[in-house]
Backbone as CSV, one residue per row, in Angstrom:
resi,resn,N_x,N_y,N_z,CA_x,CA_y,CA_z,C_x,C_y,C_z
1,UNK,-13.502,31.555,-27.937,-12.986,32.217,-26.764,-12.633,33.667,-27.065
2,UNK,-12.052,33.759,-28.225,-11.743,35.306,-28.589,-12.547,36.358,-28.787
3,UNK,-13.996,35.886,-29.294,-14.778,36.655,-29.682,-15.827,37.051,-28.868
4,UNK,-15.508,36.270,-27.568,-16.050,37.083,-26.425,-15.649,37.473,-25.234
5,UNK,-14.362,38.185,-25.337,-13.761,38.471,-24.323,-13.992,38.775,-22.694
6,UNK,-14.852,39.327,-22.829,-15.545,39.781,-21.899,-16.290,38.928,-20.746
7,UNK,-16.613,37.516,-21.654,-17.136,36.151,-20.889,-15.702,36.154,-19.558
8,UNK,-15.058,36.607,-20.035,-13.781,35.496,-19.366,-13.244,36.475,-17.891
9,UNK,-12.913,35.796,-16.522,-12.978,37.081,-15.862,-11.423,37.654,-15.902
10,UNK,-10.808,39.100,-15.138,-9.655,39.635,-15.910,-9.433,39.629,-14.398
11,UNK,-8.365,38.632,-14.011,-7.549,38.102,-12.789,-6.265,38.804,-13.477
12,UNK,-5.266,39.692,-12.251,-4.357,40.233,-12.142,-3.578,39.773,-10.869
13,UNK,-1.978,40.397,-11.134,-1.859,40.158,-9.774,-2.512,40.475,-8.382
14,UNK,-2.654,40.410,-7.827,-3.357,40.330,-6.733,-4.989,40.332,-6.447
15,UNK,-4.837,39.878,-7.800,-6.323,38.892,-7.807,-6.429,38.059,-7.054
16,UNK,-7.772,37.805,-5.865,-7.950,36.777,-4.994,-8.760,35.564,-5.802
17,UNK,-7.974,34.390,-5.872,-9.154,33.170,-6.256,-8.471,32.387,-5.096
18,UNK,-9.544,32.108,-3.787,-9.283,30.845,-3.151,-8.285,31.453,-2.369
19,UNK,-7.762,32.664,-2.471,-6.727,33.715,-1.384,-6.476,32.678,-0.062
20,UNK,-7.617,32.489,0.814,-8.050,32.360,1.889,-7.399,30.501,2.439
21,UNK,-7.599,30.199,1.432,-7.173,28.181,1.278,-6.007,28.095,1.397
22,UNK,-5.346,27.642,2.381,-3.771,26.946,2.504,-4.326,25.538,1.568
23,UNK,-2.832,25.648,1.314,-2.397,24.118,1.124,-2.760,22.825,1.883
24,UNK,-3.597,21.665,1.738,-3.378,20.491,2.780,-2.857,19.960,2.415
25,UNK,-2.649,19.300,3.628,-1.636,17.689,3.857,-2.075,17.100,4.750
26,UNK,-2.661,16.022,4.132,-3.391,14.774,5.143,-3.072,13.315,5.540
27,UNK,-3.396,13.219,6.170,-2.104,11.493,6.773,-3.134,10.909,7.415
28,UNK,-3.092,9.568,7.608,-3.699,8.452,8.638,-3.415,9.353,9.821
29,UNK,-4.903,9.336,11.272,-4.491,9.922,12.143,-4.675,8.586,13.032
30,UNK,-4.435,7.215,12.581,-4.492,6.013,13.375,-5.931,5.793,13.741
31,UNK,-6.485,6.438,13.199,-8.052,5.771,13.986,-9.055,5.767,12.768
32,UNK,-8.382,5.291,11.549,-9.209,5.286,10.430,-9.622,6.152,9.913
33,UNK,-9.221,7.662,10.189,-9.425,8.770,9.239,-8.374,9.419,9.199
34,UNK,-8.205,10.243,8.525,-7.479,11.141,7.858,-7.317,12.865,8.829
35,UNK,-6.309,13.070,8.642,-5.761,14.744,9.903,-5.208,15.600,8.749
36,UNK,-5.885,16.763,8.850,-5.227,18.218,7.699,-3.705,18.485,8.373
37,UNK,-2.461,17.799,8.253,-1.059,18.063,9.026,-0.316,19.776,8.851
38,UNK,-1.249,20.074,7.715,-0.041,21.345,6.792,0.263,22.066,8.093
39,UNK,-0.228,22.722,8.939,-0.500,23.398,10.105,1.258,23.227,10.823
40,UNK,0.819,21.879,11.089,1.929,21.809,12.137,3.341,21.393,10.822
41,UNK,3.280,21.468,9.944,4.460,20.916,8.791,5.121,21.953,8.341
42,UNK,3.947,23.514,8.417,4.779,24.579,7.902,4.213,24.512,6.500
43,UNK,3.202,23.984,5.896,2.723,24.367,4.505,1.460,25.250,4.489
44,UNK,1.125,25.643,5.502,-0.200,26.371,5.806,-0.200,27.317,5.152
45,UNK,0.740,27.829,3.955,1.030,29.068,3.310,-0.113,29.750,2.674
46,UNK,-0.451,30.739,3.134,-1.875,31.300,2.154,-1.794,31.943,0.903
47,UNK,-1.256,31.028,-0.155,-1.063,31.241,-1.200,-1.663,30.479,-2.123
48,UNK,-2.406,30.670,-3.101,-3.262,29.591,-3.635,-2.509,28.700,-4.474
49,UNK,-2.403,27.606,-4.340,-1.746,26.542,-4.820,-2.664,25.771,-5.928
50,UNK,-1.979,25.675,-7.425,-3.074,24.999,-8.495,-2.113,24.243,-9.466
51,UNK,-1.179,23.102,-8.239,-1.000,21.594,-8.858,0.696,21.192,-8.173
52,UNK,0.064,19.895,-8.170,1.493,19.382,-7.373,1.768,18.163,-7.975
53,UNK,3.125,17.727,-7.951,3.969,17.140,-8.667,4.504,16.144,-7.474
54,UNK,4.825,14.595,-7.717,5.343,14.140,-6.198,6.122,13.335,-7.266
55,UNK,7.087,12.484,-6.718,7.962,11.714,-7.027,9.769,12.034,-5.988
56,UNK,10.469,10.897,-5.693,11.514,10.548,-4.917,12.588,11.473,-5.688
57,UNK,12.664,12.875,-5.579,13.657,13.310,-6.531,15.056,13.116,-6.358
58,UNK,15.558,12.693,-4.908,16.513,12.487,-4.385,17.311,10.799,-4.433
59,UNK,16.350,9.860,-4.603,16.512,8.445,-5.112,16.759,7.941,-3.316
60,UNK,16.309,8.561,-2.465,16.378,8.328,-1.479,15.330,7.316,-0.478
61,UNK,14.295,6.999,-1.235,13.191,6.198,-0.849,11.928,7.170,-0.659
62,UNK,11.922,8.190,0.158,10.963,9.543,0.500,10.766,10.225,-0.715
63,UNK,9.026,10.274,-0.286,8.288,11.069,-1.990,8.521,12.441,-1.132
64,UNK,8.742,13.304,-2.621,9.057,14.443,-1.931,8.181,15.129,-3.119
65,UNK,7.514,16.419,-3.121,6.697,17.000,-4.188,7.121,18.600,-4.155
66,UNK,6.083,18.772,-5.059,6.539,20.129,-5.977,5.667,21.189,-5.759
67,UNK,5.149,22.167,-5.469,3.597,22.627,-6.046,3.464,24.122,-6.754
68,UNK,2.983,24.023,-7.617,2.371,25.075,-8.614,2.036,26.055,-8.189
69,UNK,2.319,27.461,-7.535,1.352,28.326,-7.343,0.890,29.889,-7.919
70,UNK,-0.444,29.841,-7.637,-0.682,31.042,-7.916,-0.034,32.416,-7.799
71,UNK,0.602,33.529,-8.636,1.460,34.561,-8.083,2.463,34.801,-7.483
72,UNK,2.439,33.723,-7.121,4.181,33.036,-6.448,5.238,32.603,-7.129
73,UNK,6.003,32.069,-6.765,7.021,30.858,-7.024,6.531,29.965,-7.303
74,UNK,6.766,28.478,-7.897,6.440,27.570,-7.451,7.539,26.781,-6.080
75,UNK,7.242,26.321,-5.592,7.922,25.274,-4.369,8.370,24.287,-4.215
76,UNK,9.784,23.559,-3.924,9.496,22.229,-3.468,9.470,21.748,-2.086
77,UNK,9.252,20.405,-2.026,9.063,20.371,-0.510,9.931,18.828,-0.545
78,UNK,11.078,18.900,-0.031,12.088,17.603,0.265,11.730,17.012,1.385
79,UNK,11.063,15.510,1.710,10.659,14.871,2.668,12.017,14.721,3.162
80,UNK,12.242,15.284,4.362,13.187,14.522,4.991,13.079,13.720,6.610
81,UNK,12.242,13.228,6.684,11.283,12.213,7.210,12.910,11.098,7.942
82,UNK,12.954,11.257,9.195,14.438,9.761,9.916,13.405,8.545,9.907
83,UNK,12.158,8.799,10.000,11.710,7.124,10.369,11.157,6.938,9.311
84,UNK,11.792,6.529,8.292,11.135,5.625,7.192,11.666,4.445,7.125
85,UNK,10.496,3.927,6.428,10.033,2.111,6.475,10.775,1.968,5.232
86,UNK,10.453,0.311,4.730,11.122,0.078,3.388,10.388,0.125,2.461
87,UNK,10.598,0.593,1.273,9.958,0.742,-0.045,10.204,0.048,-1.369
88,UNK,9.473,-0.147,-2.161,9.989,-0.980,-3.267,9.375,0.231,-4.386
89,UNK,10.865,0.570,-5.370,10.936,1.675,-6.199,11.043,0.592,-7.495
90,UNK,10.188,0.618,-8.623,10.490,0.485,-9.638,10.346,1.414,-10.616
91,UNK,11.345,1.550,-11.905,11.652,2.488,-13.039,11.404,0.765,-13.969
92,UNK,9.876,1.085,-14.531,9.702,0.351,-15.499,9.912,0.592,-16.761
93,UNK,10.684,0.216,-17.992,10.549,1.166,-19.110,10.576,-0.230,-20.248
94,UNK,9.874,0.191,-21.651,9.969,-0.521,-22.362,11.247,-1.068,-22.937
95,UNK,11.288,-2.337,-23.850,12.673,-2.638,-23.908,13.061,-1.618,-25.405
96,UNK,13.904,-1.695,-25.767,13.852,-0.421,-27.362,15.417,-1.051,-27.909
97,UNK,15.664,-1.590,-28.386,16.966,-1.758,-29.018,17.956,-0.838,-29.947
98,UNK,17.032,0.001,-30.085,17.836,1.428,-30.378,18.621,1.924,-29.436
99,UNK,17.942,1.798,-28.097,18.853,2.549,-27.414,19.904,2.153,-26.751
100,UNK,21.302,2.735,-26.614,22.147,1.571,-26.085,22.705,2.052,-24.659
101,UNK,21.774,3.460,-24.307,22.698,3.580,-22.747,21.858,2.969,-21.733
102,UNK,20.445,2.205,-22.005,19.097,1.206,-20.992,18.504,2.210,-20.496
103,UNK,17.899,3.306,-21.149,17.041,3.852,-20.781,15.810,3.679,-21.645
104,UNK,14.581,4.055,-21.805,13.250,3.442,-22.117,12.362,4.849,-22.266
105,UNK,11.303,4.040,-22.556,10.410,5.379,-22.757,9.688,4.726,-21.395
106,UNK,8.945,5.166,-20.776,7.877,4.774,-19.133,6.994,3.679,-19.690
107,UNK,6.762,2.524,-19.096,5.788,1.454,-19.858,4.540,1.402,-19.361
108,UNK,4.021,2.928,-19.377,2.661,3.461,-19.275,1.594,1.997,-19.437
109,UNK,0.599,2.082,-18.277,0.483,1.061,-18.112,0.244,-0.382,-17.267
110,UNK,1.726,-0.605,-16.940,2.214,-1.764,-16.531,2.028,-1.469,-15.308
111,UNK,1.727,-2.570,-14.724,1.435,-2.806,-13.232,2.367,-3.785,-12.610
112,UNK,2.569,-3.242,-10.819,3.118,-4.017,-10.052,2.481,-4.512,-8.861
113,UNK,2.345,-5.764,-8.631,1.406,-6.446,-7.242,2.778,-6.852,-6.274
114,UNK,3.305,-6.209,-5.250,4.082,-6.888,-4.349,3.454,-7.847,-2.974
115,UNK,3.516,-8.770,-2.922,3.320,-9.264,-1.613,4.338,-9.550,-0.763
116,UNK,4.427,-8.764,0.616,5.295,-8.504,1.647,5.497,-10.302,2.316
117,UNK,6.776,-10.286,2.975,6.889,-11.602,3.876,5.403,-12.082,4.826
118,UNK,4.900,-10.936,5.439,4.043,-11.235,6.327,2.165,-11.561,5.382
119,UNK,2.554,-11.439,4.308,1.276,-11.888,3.068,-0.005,-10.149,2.740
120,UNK,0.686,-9.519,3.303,0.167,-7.939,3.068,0.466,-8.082,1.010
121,UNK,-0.737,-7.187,0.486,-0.571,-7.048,-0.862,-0.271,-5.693,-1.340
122,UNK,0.699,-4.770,-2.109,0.529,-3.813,-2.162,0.508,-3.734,-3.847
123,UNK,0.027,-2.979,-4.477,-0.489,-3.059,-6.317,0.123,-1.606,-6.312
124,UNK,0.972,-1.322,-7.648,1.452,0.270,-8.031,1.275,0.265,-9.595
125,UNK,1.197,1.003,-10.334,0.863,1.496,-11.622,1.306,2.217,-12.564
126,UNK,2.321,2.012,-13.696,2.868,3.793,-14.318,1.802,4.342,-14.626
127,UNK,1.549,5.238,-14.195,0.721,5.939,-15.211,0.847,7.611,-15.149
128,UNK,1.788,8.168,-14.254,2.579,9.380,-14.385,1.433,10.427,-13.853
129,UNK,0.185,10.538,-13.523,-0.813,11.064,-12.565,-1.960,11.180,-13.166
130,UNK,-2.628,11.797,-12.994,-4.026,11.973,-12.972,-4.769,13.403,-12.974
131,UNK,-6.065,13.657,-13.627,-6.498,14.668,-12.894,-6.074,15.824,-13.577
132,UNK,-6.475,17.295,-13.393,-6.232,18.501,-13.946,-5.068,19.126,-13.717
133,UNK,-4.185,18.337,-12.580,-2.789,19.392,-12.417,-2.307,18.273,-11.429
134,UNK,-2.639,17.373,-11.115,-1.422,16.435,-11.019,-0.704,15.302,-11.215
135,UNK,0.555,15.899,-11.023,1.425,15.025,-11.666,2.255,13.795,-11.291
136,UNK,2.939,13.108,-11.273,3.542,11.888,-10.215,4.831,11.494,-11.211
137,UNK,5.878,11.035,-10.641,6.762,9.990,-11.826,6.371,9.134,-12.245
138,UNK,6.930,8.577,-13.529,6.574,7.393,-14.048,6.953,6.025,-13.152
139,UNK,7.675,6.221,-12.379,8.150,5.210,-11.131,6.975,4.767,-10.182
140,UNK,7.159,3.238,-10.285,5.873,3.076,-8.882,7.142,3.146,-7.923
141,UNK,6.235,3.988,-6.815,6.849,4.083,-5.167,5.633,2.942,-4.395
142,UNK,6.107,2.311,-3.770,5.430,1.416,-2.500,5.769,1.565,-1.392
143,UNK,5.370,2.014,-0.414,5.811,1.935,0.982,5.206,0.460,1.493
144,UNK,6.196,-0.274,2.320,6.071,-1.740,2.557,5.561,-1.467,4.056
145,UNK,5.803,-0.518,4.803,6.168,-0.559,5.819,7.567,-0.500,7.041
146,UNK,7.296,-0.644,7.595,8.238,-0.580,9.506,9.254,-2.466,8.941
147,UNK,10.594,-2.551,9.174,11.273,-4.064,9.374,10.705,-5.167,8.372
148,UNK,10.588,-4.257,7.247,10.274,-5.352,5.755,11.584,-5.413,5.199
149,UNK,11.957,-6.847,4.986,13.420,-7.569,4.248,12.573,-8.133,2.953
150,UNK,13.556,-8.462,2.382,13.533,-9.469,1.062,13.834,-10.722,1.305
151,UNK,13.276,-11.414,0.771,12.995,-11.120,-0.857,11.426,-11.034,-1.145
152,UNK,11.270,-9.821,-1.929,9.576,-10.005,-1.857,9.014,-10.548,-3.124
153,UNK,7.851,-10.834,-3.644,7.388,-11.579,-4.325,7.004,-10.686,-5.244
154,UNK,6.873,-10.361,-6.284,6.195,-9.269,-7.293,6.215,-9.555,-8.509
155,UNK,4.933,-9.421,-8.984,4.264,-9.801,-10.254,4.006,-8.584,-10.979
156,UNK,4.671,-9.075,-12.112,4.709,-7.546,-13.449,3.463,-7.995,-14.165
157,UNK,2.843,-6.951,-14.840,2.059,-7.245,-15.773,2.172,-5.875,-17.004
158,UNK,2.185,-6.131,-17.996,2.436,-4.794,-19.151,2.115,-5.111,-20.379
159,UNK,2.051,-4.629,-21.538,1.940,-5.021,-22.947,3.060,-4.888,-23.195
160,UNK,3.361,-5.568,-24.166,4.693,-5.247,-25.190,4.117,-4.662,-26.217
161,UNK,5.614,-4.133,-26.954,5.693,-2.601,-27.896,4.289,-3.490,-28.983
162,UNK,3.585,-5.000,-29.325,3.279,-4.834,-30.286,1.905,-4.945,-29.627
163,UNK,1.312,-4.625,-27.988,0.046,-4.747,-27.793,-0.418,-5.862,-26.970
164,UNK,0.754,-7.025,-26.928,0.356,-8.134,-26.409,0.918,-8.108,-25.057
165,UNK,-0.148,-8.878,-24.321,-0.131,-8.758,-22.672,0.500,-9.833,-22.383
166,UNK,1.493,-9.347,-21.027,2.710,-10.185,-20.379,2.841,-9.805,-19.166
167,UNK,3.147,-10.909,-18.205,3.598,-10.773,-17.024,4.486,-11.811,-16.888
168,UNK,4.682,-11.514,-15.712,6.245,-12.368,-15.110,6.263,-12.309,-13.620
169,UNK,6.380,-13.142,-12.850,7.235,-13.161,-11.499,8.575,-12.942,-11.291
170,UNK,9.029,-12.329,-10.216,10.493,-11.906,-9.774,10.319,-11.742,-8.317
171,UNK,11.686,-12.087,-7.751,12.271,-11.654,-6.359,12.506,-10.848,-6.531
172,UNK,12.456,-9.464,-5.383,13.103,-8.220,-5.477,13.183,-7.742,-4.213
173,UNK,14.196,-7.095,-3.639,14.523,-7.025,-2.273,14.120,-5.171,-2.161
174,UNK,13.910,-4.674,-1.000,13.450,-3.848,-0.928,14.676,-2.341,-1.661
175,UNK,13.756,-1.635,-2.650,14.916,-0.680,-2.807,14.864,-0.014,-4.383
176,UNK,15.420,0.164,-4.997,14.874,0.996,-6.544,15.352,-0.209,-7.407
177,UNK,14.817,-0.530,-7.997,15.372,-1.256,-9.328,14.500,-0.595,-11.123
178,UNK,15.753,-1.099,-11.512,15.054,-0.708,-12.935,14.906,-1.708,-13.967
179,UNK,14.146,-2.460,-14.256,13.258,-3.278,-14.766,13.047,-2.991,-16.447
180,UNK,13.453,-3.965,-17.744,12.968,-2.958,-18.817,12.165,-4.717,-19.387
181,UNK,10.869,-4.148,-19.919,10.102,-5.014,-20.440,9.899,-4.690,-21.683
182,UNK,9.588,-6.080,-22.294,9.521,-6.537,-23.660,8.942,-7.775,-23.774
183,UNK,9.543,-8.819,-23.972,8.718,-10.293,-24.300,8.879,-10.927,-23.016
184,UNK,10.293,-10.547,-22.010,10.126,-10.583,-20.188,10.266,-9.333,-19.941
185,UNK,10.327,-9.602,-18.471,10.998,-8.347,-17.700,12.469,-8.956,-17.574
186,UNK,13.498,-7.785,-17.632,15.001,-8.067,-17.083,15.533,-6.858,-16.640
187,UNK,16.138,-7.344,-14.945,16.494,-6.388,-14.589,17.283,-5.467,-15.137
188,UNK,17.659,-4.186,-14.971,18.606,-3.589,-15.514,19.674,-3.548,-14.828
């Protein structure tokens, strides 16, 4: 890379890459596709944006995200959304006996299958994101939906610290729990 400088192009401030591109934000528009919302949300900002970050920073149930931008600031954006449904938040972490205040390292990985009262399936994953610039918590978020109660049905699946694969069934009522696995899961 050094020895050919010149390959590489020389972006300054007010260098345009992608100038022109707002931000999207896309949602179910109820008829089986997808609507660009940023417009009417107020993110239409014409600032080039290169990576976003989501996770519940507030422990409030609502994903709320972050985003990266070009020449700017970066941003956050706090969902504060009145009609939300119920969600099932898990903080999965390995078990570690070193540590004694129950915190974990993320049990990268491990998967969660919830099935709702009405037999709907929803599957979540640690795996902290994906991709060239984004990012997610190590927390699975599930949205259940509109008048979902407990107790719901949910099946862990993860390795333990020595490689070997485990799952478990549990009741869990809608809401954050923190979960630390090892040879079971136990709540925290």
């Amino acid at each position: 890379m050094t020895r050919t400088p010149k390959s590489w192009p020389n972006v300054t401030e007010g260098g345009d890459i992608a100038g022109s591109q707002t931000l999207a934000f896309f949602a179910p528009d109820g008829n089986g596709r997808y609507a660009n919302l940023s417009q009417e949300l107020g993110l239409a900002v014409p600032v080039p944006t290169r990576g976003i970050a989501t996770g519940d920073a507030n422990g409030d149930g609502l994903l709320d995200f972050a985003v990266a931008r070009q020449f700017d600031a970066p941003i956050f954006y706090q969902n504060t959304s009145t009609s939300k449904g119920a969600f099932l938040g898990l903080r999965l972490t390995h078990e570690d006996p070193s540590v004694t205040s129950g915190a974990g390292s993320p049990a990268i990985g491990a998967q969660a299958t919830v099935t709702t009262p009405d037999g709907r399936t929803h599957v979540g994953r640690v795996d902290g994101g994906s991709g060239h610039s984004g990012k997610r918590s190590h927390a699975i978020h599930l949205g259940l939906g509109q008048n979902v109660t407990g107790p719901l049905q949910v099946r862990l699946t993860w390795r333990d610290r020595t490689g070997q694969p485990r799952s478990q069934d549990l009741q869990l009522t809608p809401g954050w729990h923190a979960v630390q696995l090892g040879t079971s899961a136990k709540e925290k």
